[in-house]
N, C-alpha and C positions, 0 to 999 in steps of 0.2 A: 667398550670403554667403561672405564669404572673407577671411581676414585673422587677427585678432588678438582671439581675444573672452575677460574677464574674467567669472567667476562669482564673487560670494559666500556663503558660508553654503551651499556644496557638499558638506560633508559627509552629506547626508540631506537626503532630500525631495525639494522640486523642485528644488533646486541642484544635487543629482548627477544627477539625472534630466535637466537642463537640459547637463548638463557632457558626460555621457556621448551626449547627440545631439549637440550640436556636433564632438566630437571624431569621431564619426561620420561627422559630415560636410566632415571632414579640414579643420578650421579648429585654428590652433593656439590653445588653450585654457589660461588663468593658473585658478587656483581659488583662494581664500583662506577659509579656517573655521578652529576652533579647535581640532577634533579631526586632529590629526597623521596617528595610526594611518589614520582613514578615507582623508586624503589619499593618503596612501603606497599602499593598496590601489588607486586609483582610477589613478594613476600606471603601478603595476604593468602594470594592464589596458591601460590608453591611454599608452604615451608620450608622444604631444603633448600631454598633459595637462600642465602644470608646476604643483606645488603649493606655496602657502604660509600657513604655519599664522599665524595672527595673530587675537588678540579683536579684531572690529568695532569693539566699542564704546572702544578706545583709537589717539586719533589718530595719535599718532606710530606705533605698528605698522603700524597702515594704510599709512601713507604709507612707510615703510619695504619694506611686502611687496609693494605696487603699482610702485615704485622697481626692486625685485629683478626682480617679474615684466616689466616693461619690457625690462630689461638682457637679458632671456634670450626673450624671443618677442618684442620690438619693441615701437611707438606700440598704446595699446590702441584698436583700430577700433570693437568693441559691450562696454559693458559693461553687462550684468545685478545691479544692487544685490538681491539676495536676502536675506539675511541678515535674520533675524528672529527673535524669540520670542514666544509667546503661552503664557499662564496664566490660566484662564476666575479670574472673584473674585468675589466677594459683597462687596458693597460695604456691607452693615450691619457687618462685620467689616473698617474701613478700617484699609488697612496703606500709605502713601505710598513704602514702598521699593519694593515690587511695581511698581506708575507710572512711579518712577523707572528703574526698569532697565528696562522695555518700554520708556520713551522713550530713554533711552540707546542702545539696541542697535538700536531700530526708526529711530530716526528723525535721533540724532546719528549711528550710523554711516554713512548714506548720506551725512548730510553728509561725513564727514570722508573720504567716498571721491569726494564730487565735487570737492573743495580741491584732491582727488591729480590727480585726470582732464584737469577741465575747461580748467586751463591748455594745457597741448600739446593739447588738439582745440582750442583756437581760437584756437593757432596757427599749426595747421596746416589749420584752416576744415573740419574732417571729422572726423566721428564721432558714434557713437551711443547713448545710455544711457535703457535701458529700469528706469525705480523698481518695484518687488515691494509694491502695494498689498493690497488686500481690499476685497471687496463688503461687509467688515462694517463699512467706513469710511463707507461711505453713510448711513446712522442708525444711530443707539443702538440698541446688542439687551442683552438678559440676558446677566450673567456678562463682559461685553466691556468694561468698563469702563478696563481698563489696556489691551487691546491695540487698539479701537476706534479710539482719538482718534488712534492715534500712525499709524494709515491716511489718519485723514480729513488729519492733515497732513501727509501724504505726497503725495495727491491736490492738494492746493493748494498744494505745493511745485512737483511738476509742471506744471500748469498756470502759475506765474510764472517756470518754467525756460524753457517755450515761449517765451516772449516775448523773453527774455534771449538765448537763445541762436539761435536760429532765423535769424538774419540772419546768424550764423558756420555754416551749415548743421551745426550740431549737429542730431539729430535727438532728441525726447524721448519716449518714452512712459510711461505707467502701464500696468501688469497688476493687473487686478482679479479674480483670482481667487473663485470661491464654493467649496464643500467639495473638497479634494482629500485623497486616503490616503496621509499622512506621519506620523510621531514625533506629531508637535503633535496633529491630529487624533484620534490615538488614544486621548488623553484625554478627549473629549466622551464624554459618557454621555446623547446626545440624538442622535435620527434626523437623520440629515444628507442631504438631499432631490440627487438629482443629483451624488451623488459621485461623482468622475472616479480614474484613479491618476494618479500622479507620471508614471508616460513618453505620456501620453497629454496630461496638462497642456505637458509640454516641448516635445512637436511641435506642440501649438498653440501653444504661445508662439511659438517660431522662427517656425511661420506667416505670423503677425498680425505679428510684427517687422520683415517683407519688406513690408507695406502700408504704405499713412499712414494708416491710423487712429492717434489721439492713446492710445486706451481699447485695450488689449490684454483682451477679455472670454472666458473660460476657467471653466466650458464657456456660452458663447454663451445657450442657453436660459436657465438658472437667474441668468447676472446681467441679461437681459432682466426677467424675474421683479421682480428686487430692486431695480432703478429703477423699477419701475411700479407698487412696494409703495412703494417713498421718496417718489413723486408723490401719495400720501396725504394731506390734511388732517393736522396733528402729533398734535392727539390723538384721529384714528379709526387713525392706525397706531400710537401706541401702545395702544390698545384691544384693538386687531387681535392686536399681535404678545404685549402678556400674553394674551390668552386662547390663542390657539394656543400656545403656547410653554407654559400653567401658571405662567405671572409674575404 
């Protein structure tokens, strides 16, 4: 790979873990999150890093800091949509702003970064953008209720990007990550089976990004696992997953 590659939501987790390989591997690297400081440190380390600080979830920044990052590293060649939040919820205690702002952040930002993108790759017929899914978009689990949905329409945004774009040889994938050790995770107060870290997720992303696989699957076993639980009858995996889980 070589070129020109965009991260989101690289302040922490697999975004800087994602940033800090690439720059590694002496690609020139944009990074966009809202935490400044982080950026500034990451920059420090890595000059080819160029950072820009902008909330995701507001269009016009977006399209503002992907504008700047262009002006200063060029046509962006891969961009990695990252950028995300999750907050596990009980849904007997329904709160609709919670919802809201996981889809805001999850699922309008990508939008509002592919409005930025997608025009100059096609038309320039090149480029590549891998969406930052979850295995927990595959079915309903406990406590996912706001951050679930806003995967699984992440997954079936993909999949209609394929179509759209593929004839401009954009390239598309999803990453479907299962438990990786980030901020987010550290909140669960539930064994997390197969948990990977953050630079061990990064180099299999880059990996799997040099293939054509559509499904970017990280780590490999465990979301074998979680289609093969999803291929369940609906209600013997929900059966399944309250009883092992305590739901």
């Amino acid at each position: 790979m070589r070129g020109h590659c965009l991260i989101t939501g690289a302040s922490s987790g697999i975004g800087e873990a994602l940033a800090r390989y690439a720059a590694d591997k002496n690609l020139r690297v944009s990074v966009i999150a809202r935490r400044s400081d982080r950026l500034a440190h990451l920059h420090e380390r890595y000059p080819n890093i160029h950072p820009e600080t902008a909330d995701i979830s507001q269009k016009k920044l977006v399209a503002d800091a992907i504008d700047r990052a262009v002006s200063v590293q060029g046509p962006v060649d891969y961009a990695v949509l990252n950028a995300g939040i999750y907050q596990p919820v009980d849904s007997s205690s329904f709160d609709s702003t919670v919802f809201d702002t996981h889809m805001k952040v999850n699922y309008s930002g990508v939008l509002y970064c592919l409005e930025a993108l997608i025009p100059s790759m096609v038309e320039r017929k090149s480029g590549h953008i891998a969406l930052m899914g979850s295995t927990a978009g595959y079915r309903g689990l406990p406590r996912s209720a706001a951050y679930g949905p806003t995967k699984a329409a992440l997954q079936n945004l993909a999949e209609c990007l394929y179509f759209d774009l593929h004839h401009h040889n954009i390239k598309i994938q999803i990453i479907n990550p299962g438990f990786v050790k980030t901020e987010a995770t550290a909140i669960n107060d539930f064994h997390m089976p197969d948990i990977v870290t953050a630079e061990i997720a990064a180099a299999e992303i880059f990996s799997q990004m040099q293939t054509g696989r559509f499904e970017i699957a990280v780590p490999r076993g465990f979301v074998l696992k979680m289609k093969l639980l999803g291929l369940l009858p609906i209600l013997t995996y929900l059966k399944l997953v309250a009883r092992k889980t305590g739901y």
